[in-house]
C-alpha positions in Angstrom: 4.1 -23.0 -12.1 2.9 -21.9 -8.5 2.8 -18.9 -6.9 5.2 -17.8 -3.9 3.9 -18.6 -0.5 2.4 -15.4 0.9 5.6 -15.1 3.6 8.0 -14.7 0.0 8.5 -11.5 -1.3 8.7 -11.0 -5.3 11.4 -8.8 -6.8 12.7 -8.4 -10.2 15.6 -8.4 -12.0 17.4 -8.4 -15.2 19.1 -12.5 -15.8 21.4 -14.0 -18.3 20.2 -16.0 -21.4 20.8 -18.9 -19.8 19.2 -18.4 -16.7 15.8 -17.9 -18.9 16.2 -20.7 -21.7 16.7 -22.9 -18.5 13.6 -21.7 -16.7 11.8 -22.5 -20.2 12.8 -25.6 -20.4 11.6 -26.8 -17.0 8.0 -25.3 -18.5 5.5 -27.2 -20.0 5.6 -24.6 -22.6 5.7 -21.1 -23.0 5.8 -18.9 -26.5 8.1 -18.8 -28.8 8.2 -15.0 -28.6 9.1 -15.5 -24.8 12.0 -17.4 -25.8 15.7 -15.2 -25.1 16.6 -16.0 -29.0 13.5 -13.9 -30.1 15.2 -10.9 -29.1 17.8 -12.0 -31.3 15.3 -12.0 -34.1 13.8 -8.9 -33.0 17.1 -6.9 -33.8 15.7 -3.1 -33.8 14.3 -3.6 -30.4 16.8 -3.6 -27.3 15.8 -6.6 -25.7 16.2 -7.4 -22.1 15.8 -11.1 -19.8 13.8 -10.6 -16.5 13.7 -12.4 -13.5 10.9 -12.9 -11.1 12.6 -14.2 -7.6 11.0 -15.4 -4.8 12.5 -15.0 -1.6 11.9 -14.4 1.9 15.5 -13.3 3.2 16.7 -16.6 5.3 18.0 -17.8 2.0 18.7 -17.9 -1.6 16.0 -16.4 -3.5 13.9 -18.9 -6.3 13.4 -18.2 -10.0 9.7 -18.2 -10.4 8.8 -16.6 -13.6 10.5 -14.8 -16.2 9.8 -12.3 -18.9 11.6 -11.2 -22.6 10.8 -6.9 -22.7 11.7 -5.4 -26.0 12.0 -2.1 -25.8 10.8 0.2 -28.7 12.2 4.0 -28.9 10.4 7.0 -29.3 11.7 9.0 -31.6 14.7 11.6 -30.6 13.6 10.3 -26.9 15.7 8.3 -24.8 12.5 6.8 -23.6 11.1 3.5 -24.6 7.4 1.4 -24.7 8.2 -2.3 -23.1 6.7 -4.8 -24.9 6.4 -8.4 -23.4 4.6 -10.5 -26.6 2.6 -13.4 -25.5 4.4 -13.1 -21.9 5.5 -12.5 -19.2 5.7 -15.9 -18.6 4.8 -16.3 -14.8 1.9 -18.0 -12.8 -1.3 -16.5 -14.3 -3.6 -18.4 -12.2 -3.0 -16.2 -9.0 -5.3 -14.3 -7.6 -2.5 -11.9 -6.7 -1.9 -10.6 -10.0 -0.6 -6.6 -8.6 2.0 -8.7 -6.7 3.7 -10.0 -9.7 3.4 -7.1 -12.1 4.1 -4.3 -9.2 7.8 -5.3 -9.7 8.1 -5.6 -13.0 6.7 -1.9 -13.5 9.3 -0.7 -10.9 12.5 -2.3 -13.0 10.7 -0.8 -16.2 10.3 2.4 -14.9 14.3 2.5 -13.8 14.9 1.3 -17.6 12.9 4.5 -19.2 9.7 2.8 -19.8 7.0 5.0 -20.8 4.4 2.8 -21.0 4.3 -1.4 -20.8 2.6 -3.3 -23.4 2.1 -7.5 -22.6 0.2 -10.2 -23.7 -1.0 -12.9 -20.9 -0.7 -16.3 -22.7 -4.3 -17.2 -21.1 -7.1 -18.7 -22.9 -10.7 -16.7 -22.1 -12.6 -19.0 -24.3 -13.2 -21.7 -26.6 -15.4 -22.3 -29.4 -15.7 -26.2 -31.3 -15.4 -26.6 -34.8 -18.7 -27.8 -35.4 -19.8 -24.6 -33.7 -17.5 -22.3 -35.9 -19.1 -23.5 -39.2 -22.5 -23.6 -37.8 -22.0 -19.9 -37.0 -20.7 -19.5 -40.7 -23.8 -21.2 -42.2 -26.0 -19.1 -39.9 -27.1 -15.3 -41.2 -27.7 -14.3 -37.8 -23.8 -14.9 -37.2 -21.4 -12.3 -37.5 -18.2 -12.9 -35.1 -17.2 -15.3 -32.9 -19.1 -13.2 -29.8 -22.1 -13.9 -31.2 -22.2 -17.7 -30.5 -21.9 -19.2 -26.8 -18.6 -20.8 -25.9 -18.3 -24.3 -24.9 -15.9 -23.0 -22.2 -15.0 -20.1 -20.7 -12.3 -19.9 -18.0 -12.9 -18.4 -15.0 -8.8 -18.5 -14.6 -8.8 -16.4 -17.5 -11.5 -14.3 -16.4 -10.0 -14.2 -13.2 -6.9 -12.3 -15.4 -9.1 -9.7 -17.2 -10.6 -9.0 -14.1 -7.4 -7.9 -12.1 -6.3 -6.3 -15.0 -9.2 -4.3 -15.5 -8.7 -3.2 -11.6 -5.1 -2.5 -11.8 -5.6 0.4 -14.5 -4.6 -1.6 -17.7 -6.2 -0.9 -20.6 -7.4 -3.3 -23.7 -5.8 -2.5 -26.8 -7.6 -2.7 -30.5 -7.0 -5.6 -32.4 -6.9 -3.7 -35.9 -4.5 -1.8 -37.6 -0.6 -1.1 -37.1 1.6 -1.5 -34.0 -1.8 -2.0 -31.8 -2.7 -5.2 -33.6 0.7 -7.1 -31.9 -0.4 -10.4 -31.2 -3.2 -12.4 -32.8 -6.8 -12.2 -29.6 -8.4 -15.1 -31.6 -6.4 -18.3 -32.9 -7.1 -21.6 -34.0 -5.8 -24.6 -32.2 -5.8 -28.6 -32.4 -5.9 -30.4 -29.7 -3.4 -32.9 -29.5 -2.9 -35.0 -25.9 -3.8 -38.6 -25.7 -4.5 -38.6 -29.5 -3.0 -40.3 -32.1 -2.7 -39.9 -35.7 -6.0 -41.7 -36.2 -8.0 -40.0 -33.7 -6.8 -36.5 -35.3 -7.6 -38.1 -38.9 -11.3 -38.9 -37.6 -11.5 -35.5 -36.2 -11.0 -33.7 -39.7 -13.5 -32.9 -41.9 -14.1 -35.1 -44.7 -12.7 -32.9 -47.2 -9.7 -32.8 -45.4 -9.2 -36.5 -44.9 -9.7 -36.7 -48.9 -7.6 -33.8 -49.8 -4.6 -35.5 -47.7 -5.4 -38.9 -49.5 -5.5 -36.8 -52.8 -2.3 -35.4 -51.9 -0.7 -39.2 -51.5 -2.6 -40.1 -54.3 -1.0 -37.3 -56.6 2.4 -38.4 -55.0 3.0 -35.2 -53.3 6.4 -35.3 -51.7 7.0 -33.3 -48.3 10.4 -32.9 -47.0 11.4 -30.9 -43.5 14.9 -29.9 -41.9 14.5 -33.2 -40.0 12.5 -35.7 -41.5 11.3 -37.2 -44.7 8.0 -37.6 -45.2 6.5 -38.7 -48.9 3.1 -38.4 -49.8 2.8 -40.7 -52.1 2.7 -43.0 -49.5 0.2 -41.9 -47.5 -3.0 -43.5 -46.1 -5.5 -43.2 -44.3 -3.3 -43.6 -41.2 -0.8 -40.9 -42.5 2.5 -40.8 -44.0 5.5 -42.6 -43.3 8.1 -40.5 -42.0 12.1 -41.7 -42.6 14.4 -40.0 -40.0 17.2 -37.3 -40.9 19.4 -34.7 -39.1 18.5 -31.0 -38.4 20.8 -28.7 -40.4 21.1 -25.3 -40.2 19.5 -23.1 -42.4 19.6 -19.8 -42.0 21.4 -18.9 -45.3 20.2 -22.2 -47.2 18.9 -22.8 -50.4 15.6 -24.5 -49.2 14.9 -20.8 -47.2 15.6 -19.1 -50.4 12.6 -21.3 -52.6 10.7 -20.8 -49.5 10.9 -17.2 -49.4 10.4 -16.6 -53.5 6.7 -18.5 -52.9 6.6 -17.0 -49.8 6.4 -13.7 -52.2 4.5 -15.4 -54.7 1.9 -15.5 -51.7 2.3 -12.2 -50.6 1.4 -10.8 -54.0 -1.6 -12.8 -54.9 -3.1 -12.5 -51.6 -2.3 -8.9 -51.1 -0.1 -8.3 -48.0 3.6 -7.2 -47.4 6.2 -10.1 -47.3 8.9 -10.2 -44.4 12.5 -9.8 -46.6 14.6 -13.2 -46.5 17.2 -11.6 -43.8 14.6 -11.4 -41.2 14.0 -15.5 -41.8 17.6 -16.2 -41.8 17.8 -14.4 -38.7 14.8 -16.6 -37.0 16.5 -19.6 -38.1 19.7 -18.9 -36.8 18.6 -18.1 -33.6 16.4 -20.3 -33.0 18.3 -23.5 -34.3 21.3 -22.4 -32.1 18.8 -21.9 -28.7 17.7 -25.5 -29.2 17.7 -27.6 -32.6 14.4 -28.5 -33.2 12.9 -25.4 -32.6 11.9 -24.4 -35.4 11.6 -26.5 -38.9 11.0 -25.9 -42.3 8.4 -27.7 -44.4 8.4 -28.2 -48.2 5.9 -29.8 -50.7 6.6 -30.7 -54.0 4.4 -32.3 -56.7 6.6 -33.9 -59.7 9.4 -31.6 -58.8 7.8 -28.7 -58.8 7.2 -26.3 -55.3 3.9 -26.8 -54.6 3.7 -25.0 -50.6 6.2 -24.3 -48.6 5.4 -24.0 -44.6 8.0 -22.9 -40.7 6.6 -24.6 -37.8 8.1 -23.4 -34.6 7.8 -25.7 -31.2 8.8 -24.9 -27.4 7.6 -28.1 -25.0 4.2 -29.6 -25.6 3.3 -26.5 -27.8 3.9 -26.4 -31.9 2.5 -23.2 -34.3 2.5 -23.2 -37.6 3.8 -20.0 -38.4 4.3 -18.9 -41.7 2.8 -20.6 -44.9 3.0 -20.0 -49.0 1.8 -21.7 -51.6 1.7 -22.0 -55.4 -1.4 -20.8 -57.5 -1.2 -23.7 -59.8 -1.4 -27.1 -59.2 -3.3 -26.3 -56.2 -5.4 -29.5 -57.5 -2.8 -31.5 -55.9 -3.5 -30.3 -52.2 -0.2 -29.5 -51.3 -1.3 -27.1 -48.5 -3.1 -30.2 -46.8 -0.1 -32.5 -47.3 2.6 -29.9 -45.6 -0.1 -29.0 -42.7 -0.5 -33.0 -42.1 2.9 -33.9 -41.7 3.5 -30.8 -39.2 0.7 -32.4 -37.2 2.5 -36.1 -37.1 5.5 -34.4 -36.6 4.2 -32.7 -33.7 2.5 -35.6 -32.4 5.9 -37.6 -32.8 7.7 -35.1 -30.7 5.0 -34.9 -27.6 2.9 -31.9 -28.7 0.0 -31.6 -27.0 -1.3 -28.7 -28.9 -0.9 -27.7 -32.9 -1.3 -24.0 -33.3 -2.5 -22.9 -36.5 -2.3 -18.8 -35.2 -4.2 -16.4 -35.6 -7.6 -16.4 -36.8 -10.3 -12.8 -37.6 -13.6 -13.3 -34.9 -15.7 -12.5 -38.1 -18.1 -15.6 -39.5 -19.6 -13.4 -42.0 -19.6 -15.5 -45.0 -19.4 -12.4 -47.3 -16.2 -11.7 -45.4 -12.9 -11.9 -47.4 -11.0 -13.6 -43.9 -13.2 -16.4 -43.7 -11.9 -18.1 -46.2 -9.2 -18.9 -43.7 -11.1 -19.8 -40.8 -12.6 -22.3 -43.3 -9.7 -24.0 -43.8 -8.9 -24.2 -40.2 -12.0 -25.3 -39.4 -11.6 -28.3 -41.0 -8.8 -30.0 -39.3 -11.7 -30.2 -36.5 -9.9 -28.2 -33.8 -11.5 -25.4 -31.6 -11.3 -21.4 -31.9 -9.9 -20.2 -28.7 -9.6 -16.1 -27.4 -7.1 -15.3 -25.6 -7.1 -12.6 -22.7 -5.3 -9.5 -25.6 -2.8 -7.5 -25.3 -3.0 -5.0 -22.4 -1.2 -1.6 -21.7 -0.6 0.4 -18.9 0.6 4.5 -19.2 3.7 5.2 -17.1 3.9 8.7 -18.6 0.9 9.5 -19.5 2.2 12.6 -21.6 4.4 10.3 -23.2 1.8 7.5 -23.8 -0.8 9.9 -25.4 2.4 11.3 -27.9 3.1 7.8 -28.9 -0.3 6.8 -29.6 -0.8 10.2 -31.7 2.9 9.1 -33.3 1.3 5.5 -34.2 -1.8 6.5 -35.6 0.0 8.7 -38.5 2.3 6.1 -39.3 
């Protein structure tokens, strides 16, 4: 994506579904939560498809960018706080940042927007695995800060910069509505790799937990593909080809789900009710049909870890997991997370998202438990730029921040 020549002017305005599914699929990528059908999923919010055009009035103007807002109301106020997760999707690399958002404020404004809420899909830094579980070995480690990068973009410098100039302000990362969007995440990278190369990237106890897994004749089974682990090797699974069906009200989302809550119990946080996954399914099966996939491992029958794995281009996340609390001898969890990475290697991925990771390495820490288990599939730790806000009504603003703090 490039930026308009400096003779084109940028406006915005609202644009079908269409018009934005189409400019995301001429993307490389872009997130799933920039996608038109996650407005679908996100049914309280009034959702709205923006268009950035390019254009310097001798002829038709040029899609350039685009941008799903969900609008969240105040209470007993026709006034709303736009929220663009892990968007808007537009050229991030310019060094003309005011000229893009200065638009997009305007249309908000006009909509009843008292303040804007986004969160630019741009990488600040990046951290290697070896270095992550040095830092956890270390007592002089606390948080990801504390260790040097092995990169740090001066793109997205270049981002938090402008920002910073332009009057947006850094939210907190902790706690409620604030917390949005995961600032640290944990990524594998995936282009010009193949299965071996990934493999030989892992940690040993992950290449033996996924030979385990075959070993124990874990079976995993997706919406498209069949994958059985009893047959694994060293070089991975083999994978038998199927149809997508829809699942939105299926009985494989139920069993997913009831683990799902098993999950949510033993490791102490609330579960999502089954209506909200049926929802995600159906909309994003019916947007484009592999979006989204569900993953289930079973050992001898029984559900051993269930997994959704979401894609959009030459990106793939995992994004939801369960699993069982016994027969978690078998390795299940390693078994499901492998055949999401050959899957997404099979379909062009050039990145595997395992979300959101804590910065903390403190290995007294209840969260690093997690980043443990990330760590090992010998990817890197990446920050992304946060999510930013910017007061349109500052009386308003300030009421809605005292509003979410009591909640």
């Amino acid at each position: 994506m490039t930026s308009p020549a400096r003779t084109e002017r940028l406006t915005v305005r609202p644009i079908t579904a269409e018009e934005h599914l189409d400019f995301i699929r001429a993307q490389p990528s872009a997130s799933f939560l920039q996608t038109p059908a996650w407005g679908q999923v996100k049914s309280e919010w009034r959702r709205e498809s923006l268009g950035w055009w390019a254009g310097s009035g001798s002829g038709p103007d040029t899609l350039v960018g685009v941008a799903l807002v969900l609008y969240r109301q105040l209470p007993r106020l026709k006034r709303y706080l736009a929220y663009l997760p892990e968007g808007p999707v537009i050229d991030w690399e310019t060094e003309d940042l005011d000229a893009w958002l200065k638009p997009m404020l305007r249309h908000l404004k006009k909509a009843g927007a008292f303040g804007v809420r986004m969160g630019p899909p741009v990488i600040t830094a990046r951290w290697s695995a070896a270095q992550v579980k040095e830092g956890i070995a270390s007592d002089d480690v606390r948080r990801l800060g504390d260790l040097p990068p092995t990169e740090r973009s001066r793109s997205g410098a270049g981002v938090v910069s402008q920002l910073n100039e332009l009057g947006w302000r850094l939210q907190a990362v902790e706690g409620g509505f604030a917390a949005g969007q995961p600032q640290f995440n944990f990524q594998i990278p995936l282009a010009g790799k193949s299965e071996d190369d990934v493999l030989k990237g892992m940690n040993q106890l992950w290449r033996r937990n996924i030979k385990k897994a075959a070993k124990e004749g874990v079976e995993v089974v997706s919406t498209g593909s069949t994958t059985e682990g009893g047959s694994t090797t060293e070089g991975g699974s083999t994978t038998e080809g199927g149809s997508s069906t829809g699942i939105g009200s299926s009985t494989e989302l139920k069993l997913f789900h009831d683990l799902y809550v098993h999950t949510a119990e033993r490791d102490h946080f609330t579960p999502r009710p089954l209506a909200y996954f049926a929802t995600m399914f159906a909309a994003l099966e019916a947007e484009e049909p592999d979006r989204i996939r569900l993953y289930l491992a079973r050992h001898e029958g029984q559900l051993v870890a269930a997994t959704i794995a979401i894609r959009v281009g030459t990106h793939a996340w995992y994004s939801y997991g369960a699993s069982s609390t016994e027969k978690r001898e078998v390795r299940g969890s390693n078994a499901i997370q492998w055949a999401m990475i050959r899957d997404a290697l099979a379909a062009g991925a050039e990145v595997y998202d395992l979300r959101g990771i804590t910065d903390t390495l403190d290995a007294d820490d209840s969260h690093v438990g997690l980043i443990q288990f990330k760590v090992g599939t010998g990817g890197e730790a990446v920050e992304y730029a946060g999510e930013w806000d910017l007061p349109i009504n500052r009386a308003l603003y300030k009421a809605f921040e005292l509003y979410m703090s009591r909640r």
